[in-house]
NUPASE-405900 format. One record per residue (C-alpha): x, z, y; residue in one letter. Coordinates in steps of 0.25 Angstrom, whole numbers, plus 5000, padded with zeros to 4 digits. Example, Ala and Ser with C-alpha at 12.3 -4.5 7.8 and 13.67 -1.06 7.14 Angstrom:
! residues 2
504950314982A;505550294996S;
This chain:
! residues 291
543354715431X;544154685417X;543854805410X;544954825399X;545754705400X;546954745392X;546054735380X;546554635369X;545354515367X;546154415358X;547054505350X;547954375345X;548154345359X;548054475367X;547154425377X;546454535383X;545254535390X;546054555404X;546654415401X;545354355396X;544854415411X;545954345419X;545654205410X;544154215415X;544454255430X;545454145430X;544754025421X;543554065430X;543353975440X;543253855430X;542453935421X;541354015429X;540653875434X;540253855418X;539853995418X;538854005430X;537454025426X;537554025412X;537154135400X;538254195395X;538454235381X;539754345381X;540754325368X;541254455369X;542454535361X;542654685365X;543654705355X;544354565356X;544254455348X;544854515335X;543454595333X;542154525333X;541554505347X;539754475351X;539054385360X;538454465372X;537254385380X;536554495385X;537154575397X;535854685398X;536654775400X;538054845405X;538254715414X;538454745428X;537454715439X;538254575446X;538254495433X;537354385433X;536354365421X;535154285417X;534154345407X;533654275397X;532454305389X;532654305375X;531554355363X;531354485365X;532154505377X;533054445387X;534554415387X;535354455399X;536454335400X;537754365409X;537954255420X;539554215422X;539354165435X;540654225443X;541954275439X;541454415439X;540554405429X;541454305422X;542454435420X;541254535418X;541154445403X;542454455400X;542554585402X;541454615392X;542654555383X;541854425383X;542654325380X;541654195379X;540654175389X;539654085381X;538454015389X;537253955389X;537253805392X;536153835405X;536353905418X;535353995426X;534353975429X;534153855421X;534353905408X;533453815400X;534353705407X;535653685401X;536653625409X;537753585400X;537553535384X;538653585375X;539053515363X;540153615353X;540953535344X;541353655333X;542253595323X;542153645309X;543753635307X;544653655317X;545853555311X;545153435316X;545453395330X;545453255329X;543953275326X;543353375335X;544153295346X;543353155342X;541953225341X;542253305355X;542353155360X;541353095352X;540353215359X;540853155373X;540752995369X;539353025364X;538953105378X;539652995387X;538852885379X;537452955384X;538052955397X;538553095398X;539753165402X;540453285392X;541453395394X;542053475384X;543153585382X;543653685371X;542753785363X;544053875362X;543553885348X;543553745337X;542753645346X;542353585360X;541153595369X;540753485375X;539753515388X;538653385394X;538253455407X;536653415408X;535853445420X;534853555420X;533553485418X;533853475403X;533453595394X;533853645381X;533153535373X;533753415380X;535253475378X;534953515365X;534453365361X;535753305369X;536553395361X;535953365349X;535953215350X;537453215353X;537753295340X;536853195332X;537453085338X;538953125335X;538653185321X;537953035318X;539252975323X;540353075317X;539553125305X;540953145298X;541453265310X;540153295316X;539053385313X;537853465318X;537953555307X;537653705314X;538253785299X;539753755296X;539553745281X;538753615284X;539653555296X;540853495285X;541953505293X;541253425304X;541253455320X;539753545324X;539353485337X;538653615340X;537453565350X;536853705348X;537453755363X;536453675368X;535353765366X;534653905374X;535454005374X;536553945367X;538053945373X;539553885374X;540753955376X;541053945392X;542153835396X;543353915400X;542854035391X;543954105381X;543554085366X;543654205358X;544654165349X;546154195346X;547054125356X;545954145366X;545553995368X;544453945381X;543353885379X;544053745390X;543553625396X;544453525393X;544353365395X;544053255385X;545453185388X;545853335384X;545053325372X;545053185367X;546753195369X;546953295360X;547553405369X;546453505369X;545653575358X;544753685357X;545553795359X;546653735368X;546353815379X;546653965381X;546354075388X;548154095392X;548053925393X;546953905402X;547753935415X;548653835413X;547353745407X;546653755421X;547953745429X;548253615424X;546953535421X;545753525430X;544453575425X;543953505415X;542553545417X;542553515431X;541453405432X;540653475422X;539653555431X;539553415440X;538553355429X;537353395425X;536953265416X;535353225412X;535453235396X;533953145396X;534552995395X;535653055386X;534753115375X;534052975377X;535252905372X;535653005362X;534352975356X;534552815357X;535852845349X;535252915338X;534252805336X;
C-alpha cells in the first residue's frame, strides 16, 4: 500500500516514508481512537522536509472510493475532509507523504459540537523551561479550581497542548468563552510570562496561550502524530508527574523512541475519552474570578 517507501522524508535523519508507515501502523491502536470521526487537515511533504510542504483539506479528487469523508460547506463551495477512522486510511495519508494529521476539535456528525477544548502554550523562546513548565501547571491548577480535569502532551515542536474534554451540548461559543476566560485568568495572574498577544513582535518573550484552536474549522496536531521537524519528534501524551518533574519536554518523544515510550509506560490518555465534562458552571466561576 506504501507506494515508494525508500523515499528519504527527514534528510538529517533519513527517515523515509517506509519508516514513517510502520510508526503509524505500529503507534495505531493508541492513536486511531483520537482520530475517529474527525476533519483531517493533511501536512504534507512530497519532497521531504528539506523542501517546503502544504496543507491539503480537501480530498475531491484522486481518493479511493472506501475512504470516509464528511463535506463541508464552505463560501462558494464545499470542502471534502478525509475521515481517519481505521488503519487503512491512517496509511492511505501517509502515503500521500503526510506527515501531520491536524484536526478539528468536533467529530461527525456533530460538528458544531466540539468535544475536546485545546489550550497551545507556544513559548516565544525556547531556553526557558522552568517557565513554560510553571504556566503548563498553572493551565491545570486554574482547570481543577472550576472543577475540571486536564490532560496534556508534547507539541513536538516549542510547547504543550493541554486538552478539557467537554461533552457535546456545548458549541463553539461556549468553548471559545472557556478558553478565553482561562487565558485572561492566567495572563492576569502571570502578566510577566503570559500573553494573549496573537503577533510575536508584541508577545516580549512571554508564553501565547493560543485559545484560537478553539474555534470552527480550526485544528491541533493529532496526539501520537510525527512533527515535521528534524529529528522527527511526536506530537505525545505525556502525564503531569512527567511534566511537573522535569523529565519530559516538548519534543522528548520520537518517532525511533516511541517503541520503547509505549513498551514501558501505560497510555497517558487513557481516561481521556471517559469524560465528557459540562463547561456551564465552569464559565460561571471563571466569571466570579474575573469579578
Amino acid at each position: 500500500m506504501i507506494t515508494h517507501p525508500e523515499k528519504v522524508l527527514f534528510p538529517d535523519d533519513g527517515i523515509t516514508k517506509g519508516e514513517l508507515a510502520a510508526y503509524y501502523e505500529a503507534i495505531s491502536p493508541l492513536m486511531l481512537p483520537h482520530l475517529v470521526g474527525r476533519p483531517v487537515t493533511m501536512e504534507r511533504y512530497p519532497s521531504g522536509i528539506g523542501e517546503e510542504g502544504f496543507m491539503h483539506k480537501s480530498v475531491a479528487k484522486g481518493f479511493p472510493a472506501w475512504l470516509e469523508r464528511v463535506d463541508v460547506p464552505k463560501k462558494g463551495g464545499t470542502v471534502h475532509y478525509p475521515l481517519v477512522n481505521d488503519l487503512r486510511s491512517l496509511l492511505w495519508i501517509t502515503n500521500q507523504n503526510c506527515i501531520t494529521a491536524h484536526l478539528w476539535t468536533s467529530r461527525v456528525p456533530e460538528l458544531h459540537q466540539p468535544d475536546c477544548c485545546v489550550i497551545d502554550l507556544d513559548p516565544s523562546e525556547e531556553e526557558q523551561p522552568d517557565v513554560l513548565r510553571a504556566a503548563c501547571l498553572a493551565v491545570r491548577d486554574l482547570v481543577a479550581e472550576v472543577g475540571l480535569t486536564s490532560w496534556i502532551k508534547t507539541s513536538g515542536s516549542k510547547g504543550f497542548h493541554i486538552f478539557v474534554p467537554v461533552d457535546r451540548t456545548t458549541g463553539y461559543g461556549d468553548v471559545g468563552q472557556f478558553s478565553n476566560l482561562l487565558a485572561a485568568i492566567l495572563m492576569q495572574r502571570d502578566p510577566a510570562h503570559l500573553t494573549q498577544e496573537f503577533a510575536k513582535v508584541d508577545r516580549g518573550g512571554r508564553i501565547y496561550l493560543d485559545t484560537g484552536r478553539n474555534g470552527p474549522g480550526a485544528t491541533f496536531a493529532a496526539a501520537y502524530a510525527v512533527r515535521a521537524k528534524t529529528g522527527a519528534p511526536v506530537s505525545a501524551p505525556c502525564t503531569w508527574d512527567e511534566v511537573e518533574g522535569g523529565s519530559v519536554r516538548p519534543r522528548t518523544f520520537t518517532l525511533r523512541t516511541m517503541a520503547q515510550r509505549v513498551a514501558t509506560v501505560p497510555d497517558p490518555w487513557s481516561g481521556l475519552l471517559d469524560h465528557a465534562y459540562s463547561l456551564t458552571d465552569a464559565i460561571e466561576r471563571l466569571k466570579a474570578m474575573r469579578s
